[in-house]
N, CA, C and O atoms as a Maestro MAE file, in Angstrom:
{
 s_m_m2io_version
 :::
 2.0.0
}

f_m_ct {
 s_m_title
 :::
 protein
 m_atom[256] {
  # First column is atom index #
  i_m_mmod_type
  r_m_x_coord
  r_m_y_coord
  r_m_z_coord
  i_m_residue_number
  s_m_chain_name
  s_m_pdb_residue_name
  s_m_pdb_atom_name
  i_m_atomic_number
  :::
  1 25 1.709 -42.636 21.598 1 A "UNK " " N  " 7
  2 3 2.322 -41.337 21.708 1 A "UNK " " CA " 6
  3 2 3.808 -41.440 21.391 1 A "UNK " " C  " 6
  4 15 4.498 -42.452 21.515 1 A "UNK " " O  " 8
  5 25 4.189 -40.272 20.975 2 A "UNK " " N  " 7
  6 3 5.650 -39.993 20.952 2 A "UNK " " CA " 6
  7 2 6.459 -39.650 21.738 2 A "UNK " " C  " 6
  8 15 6.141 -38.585 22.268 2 A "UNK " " O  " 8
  9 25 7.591 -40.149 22.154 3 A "UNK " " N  " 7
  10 3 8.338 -39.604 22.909 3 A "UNK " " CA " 6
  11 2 9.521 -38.721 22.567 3 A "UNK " " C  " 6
  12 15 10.425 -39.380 22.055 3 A "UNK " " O  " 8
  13 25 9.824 -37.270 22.710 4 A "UNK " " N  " 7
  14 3 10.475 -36.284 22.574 4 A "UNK " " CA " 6
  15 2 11.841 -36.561 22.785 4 A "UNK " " C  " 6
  16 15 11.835 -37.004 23.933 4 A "UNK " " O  " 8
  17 25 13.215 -36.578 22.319 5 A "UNK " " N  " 7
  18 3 14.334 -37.323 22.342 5 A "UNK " " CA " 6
  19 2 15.586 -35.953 23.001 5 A "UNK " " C  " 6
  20 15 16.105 -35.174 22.200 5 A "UNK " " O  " 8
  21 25 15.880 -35.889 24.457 6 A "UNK " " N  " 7
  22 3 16.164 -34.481 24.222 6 A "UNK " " CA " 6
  23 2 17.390 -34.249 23.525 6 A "UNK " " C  " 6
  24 15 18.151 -35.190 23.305 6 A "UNK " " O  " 8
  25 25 17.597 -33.331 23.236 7 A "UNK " " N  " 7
  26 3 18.877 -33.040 22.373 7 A "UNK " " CA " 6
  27 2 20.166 -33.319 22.221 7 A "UNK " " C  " 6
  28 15 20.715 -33.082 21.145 7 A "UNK " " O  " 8
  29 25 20.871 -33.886 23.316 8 A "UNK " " N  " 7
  30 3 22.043 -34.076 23.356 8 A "UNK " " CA " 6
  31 2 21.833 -35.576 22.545 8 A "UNK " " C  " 6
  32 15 22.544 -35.988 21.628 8 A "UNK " " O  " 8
  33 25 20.935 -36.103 23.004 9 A "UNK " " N  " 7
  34 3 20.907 -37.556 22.014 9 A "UNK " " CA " 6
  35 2 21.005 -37.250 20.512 9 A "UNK " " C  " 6
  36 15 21.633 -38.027 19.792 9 A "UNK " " O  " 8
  37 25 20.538 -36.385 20.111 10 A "UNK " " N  " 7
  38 3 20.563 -35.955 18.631 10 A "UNK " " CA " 6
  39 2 22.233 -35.366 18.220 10 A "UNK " " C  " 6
  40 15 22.842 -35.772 17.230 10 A "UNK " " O  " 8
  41 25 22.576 -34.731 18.830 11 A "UNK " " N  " 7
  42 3 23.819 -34.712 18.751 11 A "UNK " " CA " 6
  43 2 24.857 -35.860 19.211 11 A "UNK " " C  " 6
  44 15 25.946 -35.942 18.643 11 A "UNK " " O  " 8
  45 25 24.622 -36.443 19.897 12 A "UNK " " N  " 7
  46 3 25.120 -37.661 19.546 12 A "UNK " " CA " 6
  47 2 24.734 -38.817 18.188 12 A "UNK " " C  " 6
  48 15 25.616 -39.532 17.713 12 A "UNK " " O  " 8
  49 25 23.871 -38.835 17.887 13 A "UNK " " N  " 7
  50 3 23.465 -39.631 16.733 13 A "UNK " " CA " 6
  51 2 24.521 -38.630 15.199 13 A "UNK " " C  " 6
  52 15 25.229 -39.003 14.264 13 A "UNK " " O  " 8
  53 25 24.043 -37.289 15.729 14 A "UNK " " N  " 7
  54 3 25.174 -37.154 14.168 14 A "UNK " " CA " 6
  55 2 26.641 -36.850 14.503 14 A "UNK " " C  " 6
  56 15 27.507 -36.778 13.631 14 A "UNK " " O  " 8
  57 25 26.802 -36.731 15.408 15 A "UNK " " N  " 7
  58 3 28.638 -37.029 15.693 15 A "UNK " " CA " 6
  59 2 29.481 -37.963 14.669 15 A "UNK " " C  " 6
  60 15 30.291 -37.554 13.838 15 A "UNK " " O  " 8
  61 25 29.175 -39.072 14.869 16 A "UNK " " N  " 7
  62 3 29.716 -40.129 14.000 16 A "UNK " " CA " 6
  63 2 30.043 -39.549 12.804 16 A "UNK " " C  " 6
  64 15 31.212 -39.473 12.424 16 A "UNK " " O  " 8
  65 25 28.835 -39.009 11.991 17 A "UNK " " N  " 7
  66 3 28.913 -38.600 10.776 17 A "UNK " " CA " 6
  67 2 29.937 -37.564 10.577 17 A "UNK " " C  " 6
  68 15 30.686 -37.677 9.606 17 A "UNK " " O  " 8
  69 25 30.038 -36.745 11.239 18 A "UNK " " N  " 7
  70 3 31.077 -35.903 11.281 18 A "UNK " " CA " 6
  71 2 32.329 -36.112 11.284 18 A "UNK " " C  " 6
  72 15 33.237 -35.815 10.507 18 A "UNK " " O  " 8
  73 25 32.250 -36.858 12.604 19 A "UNK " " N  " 7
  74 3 33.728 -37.075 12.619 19 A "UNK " " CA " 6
  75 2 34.309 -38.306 11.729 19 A "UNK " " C  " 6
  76 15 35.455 -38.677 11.983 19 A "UNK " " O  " 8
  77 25 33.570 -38.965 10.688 20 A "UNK " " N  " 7
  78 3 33.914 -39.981 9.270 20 A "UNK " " CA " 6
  79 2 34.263 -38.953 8.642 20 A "UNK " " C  " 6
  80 15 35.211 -39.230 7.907 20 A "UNK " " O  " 8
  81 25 33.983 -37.976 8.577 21 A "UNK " " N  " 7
  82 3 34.561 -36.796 7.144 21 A "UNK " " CA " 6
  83 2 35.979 -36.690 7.376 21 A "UNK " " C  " 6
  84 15 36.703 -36.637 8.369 21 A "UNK " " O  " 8
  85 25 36.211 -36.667 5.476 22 A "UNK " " N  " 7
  86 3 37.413 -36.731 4.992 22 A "UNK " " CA " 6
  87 2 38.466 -35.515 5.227 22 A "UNK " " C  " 6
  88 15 37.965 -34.509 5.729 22 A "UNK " " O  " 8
  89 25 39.920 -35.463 4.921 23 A "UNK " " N  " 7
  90 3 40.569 -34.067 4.692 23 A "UNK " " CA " 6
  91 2 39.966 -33.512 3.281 23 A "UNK " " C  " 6
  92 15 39.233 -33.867 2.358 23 A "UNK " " O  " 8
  93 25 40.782 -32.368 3.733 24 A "UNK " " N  " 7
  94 3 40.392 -31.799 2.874 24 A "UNK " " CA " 6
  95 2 41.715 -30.624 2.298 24 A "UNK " " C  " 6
  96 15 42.136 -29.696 2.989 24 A "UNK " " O  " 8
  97 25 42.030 -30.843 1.373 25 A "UNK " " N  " 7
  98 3 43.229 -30.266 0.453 25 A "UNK " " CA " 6
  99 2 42.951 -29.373 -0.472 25 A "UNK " " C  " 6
  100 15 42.005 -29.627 -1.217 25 A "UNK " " O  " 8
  101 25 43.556 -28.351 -0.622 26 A "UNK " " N  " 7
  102 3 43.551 -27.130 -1.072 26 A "UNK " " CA " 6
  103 2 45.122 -26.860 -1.927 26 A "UNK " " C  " 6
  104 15 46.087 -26.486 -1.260 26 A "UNK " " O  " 8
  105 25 45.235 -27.047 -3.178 27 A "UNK " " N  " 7
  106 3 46.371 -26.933 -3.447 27 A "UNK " " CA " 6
  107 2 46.014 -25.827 -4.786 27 A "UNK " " C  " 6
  108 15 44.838 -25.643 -5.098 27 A "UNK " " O  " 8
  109 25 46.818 -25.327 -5.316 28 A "UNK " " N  " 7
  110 3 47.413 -24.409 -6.135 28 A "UNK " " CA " 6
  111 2 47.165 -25.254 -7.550 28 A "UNK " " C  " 6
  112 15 47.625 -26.394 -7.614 28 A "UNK " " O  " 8
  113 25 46.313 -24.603 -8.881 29 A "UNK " " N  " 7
  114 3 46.707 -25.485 -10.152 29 A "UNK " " CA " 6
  115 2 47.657 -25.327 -10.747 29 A "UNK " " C  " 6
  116 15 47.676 -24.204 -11.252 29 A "UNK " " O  " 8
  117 25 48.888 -26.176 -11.055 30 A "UNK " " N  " 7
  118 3 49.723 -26.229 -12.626 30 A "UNK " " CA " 6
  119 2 49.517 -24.986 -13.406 30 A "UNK " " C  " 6
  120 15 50.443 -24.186 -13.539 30 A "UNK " " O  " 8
  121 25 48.706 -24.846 -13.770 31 A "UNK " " N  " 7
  122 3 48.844 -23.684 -14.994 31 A "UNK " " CA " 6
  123 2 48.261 -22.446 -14.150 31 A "UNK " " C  " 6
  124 15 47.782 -22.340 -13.021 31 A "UNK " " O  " 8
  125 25 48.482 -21.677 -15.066 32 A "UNK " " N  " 7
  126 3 47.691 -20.136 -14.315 32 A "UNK " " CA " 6
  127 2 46.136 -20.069 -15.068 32 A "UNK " " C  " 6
  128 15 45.852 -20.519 -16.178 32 A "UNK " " O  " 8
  129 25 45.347 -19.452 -14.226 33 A "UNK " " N  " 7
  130 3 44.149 -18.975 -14.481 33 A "UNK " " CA " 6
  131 2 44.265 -17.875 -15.671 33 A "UNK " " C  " 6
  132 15 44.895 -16.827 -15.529 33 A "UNK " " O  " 8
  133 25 43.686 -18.183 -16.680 34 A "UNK " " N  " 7
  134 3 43.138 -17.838 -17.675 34 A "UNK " " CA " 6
  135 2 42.000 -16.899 -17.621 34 A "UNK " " C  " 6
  136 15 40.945 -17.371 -17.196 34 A "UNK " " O  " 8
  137 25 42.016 -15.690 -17.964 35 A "UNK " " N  " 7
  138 3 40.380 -14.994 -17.765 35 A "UNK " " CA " 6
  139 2 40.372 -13.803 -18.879 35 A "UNK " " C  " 6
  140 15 40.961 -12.725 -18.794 35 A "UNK " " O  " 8
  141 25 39.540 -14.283 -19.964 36 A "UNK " " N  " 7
  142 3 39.406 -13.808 -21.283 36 A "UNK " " CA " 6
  143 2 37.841 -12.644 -21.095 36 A "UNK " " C  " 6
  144 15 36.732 -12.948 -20.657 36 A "UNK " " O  " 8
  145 25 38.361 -11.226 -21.646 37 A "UNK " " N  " 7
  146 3 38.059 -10.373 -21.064 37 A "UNK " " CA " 6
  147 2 37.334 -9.916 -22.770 37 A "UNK " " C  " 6
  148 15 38.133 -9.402 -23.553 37 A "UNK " " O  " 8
  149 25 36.439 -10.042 -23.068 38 A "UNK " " N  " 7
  150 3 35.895 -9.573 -24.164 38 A "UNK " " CA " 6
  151 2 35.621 -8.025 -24.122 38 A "UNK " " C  " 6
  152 15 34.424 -7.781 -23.973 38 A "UNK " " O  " 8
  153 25 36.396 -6.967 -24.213 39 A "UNK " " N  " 7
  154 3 35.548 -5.529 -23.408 39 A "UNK " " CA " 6
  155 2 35.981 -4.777 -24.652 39 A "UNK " " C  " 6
  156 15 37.177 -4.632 -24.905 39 A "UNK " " O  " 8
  157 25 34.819 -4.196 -25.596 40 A "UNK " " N  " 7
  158 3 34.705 -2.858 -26.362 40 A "UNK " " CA " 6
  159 2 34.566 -1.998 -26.168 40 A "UNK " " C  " 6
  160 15 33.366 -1.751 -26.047 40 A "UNK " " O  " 8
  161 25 35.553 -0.723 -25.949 41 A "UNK " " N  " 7
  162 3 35.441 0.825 -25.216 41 A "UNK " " CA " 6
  163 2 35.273 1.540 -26.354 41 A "UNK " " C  " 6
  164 15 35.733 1.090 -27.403 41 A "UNK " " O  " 8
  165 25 34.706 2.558 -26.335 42 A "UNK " " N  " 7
  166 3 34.422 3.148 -27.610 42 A "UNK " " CA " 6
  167 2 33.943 4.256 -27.121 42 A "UNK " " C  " 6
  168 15 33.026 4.213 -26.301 42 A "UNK " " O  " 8
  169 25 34.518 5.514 -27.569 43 A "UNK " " N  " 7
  170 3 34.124 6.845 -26.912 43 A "UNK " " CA " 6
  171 2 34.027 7.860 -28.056 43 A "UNK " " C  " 6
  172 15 34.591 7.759 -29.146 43 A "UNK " " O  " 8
  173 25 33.241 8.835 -27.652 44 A "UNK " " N  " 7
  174 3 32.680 10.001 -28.367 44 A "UNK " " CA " 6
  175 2 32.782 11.393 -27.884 44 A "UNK " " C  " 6
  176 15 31.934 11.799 -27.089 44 A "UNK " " O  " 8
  177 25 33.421 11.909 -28.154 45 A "UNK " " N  " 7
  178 3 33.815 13.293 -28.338 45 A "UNK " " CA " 6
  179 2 32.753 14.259 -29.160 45 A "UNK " " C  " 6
  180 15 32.607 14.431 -30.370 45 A "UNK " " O  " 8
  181 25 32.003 14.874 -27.901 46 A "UNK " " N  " 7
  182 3 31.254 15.962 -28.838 46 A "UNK " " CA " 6
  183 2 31.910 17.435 -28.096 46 A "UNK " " C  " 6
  184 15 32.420 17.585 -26.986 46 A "UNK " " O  " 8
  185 25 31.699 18.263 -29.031 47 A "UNK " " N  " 7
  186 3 32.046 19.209 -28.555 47 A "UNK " " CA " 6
  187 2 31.099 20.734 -29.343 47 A "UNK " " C  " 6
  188 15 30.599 20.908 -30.455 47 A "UNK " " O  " 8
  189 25 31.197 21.483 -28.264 48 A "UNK " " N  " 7
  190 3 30.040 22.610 -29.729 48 A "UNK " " CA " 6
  191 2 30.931 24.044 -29.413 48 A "UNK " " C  " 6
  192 15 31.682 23.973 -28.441 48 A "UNK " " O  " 8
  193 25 30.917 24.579 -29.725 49 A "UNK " " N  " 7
  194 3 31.404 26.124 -29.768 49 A "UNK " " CA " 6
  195 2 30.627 27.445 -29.819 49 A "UNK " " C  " 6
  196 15 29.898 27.777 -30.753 49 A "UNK " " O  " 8
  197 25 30.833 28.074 -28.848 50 A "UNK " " N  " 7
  198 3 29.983 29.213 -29.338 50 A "UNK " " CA " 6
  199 2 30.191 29.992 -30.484 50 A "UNK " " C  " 6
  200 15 30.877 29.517 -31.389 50 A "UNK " " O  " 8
  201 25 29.618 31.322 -30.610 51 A "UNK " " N  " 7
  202 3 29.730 31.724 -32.064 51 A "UNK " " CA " 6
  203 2 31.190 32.653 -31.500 51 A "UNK " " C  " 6
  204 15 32.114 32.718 -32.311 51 A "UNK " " O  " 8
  205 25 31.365 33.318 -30.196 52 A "UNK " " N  " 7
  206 3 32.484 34.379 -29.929 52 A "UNK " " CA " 6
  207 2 33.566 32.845 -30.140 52 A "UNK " " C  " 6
  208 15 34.020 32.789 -31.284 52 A "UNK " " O  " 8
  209 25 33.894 31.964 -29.456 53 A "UNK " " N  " 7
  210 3 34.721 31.359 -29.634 53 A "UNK " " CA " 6
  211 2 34.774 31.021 -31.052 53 A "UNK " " C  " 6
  212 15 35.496 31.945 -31.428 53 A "UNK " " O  " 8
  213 25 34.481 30.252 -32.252 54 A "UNK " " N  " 7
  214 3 34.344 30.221 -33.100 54 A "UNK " " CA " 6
  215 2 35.021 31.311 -34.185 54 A "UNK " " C  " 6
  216 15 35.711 30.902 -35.120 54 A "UNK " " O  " 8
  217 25 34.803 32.484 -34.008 55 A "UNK " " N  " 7
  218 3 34.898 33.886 -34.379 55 A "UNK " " CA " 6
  219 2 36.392 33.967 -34.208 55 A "UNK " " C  " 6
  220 15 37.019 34.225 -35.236 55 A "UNK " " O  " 8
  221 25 37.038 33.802 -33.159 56 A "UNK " " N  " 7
  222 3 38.001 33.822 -32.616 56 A "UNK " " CA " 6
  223 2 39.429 32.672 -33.190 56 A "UNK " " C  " 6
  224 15 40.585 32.937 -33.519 56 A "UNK " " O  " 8
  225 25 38.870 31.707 -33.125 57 A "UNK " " N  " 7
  226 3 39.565 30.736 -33.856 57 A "UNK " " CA " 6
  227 2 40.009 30.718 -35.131 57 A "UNK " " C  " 6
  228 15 41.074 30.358 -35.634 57 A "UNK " " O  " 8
  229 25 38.603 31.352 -35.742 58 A "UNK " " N  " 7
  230 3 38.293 31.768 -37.360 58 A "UNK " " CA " 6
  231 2 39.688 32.994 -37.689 58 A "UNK " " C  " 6
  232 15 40.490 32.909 -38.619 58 A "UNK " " O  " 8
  233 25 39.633 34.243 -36.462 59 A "UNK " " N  " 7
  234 3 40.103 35.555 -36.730 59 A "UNK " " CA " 6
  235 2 41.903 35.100 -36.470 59 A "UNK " " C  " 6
  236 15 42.770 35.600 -37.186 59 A "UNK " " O  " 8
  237 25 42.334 33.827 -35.044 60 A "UNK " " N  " 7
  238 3 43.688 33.720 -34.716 60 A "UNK " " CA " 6
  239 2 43.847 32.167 -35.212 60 A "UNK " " C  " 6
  240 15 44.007 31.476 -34.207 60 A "UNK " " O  " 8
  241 25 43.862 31.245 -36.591 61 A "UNK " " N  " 7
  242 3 44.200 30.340 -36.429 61 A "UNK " " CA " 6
  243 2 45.166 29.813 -35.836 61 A "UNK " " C  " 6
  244 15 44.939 28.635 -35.561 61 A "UNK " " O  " 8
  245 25 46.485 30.306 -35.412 62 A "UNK " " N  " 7
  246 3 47.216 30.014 -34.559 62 A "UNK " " CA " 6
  247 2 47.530 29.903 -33.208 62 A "UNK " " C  " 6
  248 15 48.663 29.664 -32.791 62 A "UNK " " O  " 8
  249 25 46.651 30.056 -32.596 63 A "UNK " " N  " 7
  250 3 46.234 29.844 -31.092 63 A "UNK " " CA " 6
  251 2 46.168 28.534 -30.620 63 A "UNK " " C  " 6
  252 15 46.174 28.204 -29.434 63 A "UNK " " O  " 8
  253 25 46.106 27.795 -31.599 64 A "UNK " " N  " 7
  254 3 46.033 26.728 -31.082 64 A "UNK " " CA " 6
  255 2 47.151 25.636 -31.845 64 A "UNK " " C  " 6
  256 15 47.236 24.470 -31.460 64 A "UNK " " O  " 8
  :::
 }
 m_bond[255] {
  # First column is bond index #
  i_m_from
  i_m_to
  i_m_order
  :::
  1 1 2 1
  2 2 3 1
  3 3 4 2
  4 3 5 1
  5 5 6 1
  6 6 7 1
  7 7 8 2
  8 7 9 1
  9 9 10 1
  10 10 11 1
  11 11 12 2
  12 11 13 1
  13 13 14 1
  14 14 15 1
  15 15 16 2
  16 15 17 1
  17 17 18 1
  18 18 19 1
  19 19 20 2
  20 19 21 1
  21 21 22 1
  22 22 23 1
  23 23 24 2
  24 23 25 1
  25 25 26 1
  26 26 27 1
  27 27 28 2
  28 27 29 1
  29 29 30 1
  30 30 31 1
  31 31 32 2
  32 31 33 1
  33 33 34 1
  34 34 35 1
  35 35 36 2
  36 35 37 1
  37 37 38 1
  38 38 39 1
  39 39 40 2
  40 39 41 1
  41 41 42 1
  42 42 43 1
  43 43 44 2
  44 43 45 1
  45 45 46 1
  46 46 47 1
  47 47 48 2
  48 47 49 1
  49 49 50 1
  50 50 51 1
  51 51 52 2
  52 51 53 1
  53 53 54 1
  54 54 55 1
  55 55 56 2
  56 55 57 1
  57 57 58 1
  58 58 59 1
  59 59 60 2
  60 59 61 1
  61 61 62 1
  62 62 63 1
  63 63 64 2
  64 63 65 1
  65 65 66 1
  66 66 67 1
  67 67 68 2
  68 67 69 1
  69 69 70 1
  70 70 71 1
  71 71 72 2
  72 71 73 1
  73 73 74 1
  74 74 75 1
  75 75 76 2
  76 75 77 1
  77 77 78 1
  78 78 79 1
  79 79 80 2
  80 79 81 1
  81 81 82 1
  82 82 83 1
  83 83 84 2
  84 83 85 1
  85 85 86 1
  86 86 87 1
  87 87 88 2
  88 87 89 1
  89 89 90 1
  90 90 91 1
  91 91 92 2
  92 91 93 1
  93 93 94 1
  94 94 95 1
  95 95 96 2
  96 95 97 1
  97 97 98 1
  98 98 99 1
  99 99 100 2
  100 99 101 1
  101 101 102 1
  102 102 103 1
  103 103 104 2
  104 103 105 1
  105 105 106 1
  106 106 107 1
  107 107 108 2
  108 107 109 1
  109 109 110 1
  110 110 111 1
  111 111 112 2
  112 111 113 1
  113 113 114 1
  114 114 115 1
  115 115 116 2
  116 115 117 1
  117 117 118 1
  118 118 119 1
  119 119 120 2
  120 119 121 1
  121 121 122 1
  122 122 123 1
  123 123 124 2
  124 123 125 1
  125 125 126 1
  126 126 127 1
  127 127 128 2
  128 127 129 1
  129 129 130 1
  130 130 131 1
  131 131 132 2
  132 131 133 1
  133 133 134 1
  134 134 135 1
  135 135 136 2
  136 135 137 1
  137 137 138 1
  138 138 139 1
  139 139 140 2
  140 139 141 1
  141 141 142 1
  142 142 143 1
  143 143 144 2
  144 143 145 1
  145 145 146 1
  146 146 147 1
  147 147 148 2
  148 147 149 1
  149 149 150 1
  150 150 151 1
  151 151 152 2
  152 151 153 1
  153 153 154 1
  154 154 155 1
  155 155 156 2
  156 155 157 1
  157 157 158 1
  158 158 159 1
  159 159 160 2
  160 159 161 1
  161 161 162 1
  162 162 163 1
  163 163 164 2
  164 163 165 1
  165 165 166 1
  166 166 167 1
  167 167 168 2
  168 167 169 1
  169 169 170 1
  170 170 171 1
  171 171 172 2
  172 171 173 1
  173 173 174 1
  174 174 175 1
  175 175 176 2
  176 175 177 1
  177 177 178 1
  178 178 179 1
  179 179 180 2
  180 179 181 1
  181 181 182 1
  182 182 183 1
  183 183 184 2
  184 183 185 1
  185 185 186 1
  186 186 187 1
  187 187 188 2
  188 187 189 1
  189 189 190 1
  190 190 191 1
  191 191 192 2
  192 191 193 1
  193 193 194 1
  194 194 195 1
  195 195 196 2
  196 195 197 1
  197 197 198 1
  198 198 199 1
  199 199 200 2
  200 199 201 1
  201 201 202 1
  202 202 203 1
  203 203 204 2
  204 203 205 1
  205 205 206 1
  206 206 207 1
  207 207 208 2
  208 207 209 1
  209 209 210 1
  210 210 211 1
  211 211 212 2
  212 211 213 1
  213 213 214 1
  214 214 215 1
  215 215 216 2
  216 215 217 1
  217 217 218 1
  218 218 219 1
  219 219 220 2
  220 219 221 1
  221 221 222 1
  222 222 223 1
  223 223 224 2
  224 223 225 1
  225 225 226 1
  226 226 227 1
  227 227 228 2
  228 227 229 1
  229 229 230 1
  230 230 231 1
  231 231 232 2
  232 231 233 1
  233 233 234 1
  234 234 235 1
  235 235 236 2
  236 235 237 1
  237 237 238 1
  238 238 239 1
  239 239 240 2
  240 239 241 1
  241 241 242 1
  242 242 243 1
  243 243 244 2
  244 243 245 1
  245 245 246 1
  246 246 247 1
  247 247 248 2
  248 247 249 1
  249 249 250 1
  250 250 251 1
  251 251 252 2
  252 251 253 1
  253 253 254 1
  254 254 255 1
  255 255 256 2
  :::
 }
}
């Protein structure tokens, strides 16, 4: 049979391991981050007119 190991023993067995871990450093790189942005915008303008507007434009070209 097996015998069941209660827990604090298990936490003791990986303690060690833990507390061997290294620092750990976080510093800033030399150059700046670079971030190349490939983006094509491209827009479309529809527009329709009624026939009174139309009419109107036709009758005051200068209205606008």
């Amino acid at each position: 049979m097996t015998q069941v190991q209660p827990c604090w023993r298990r936490y003791l067995a990986v303690a060690p391991i833990l507390l061997a871990g290294g620092c750990i450093n976080v510093t800033a790189p030399d150059k700046p981050i670079v971030i190349n942005l490939n983006i094509s915008i491209t827009q479309e303008v529809v527009y329709r007119l009624d026939n009174k507007a139309k009419e109107l434009i036709q009758d005051n070209p200068g209205i606008f």
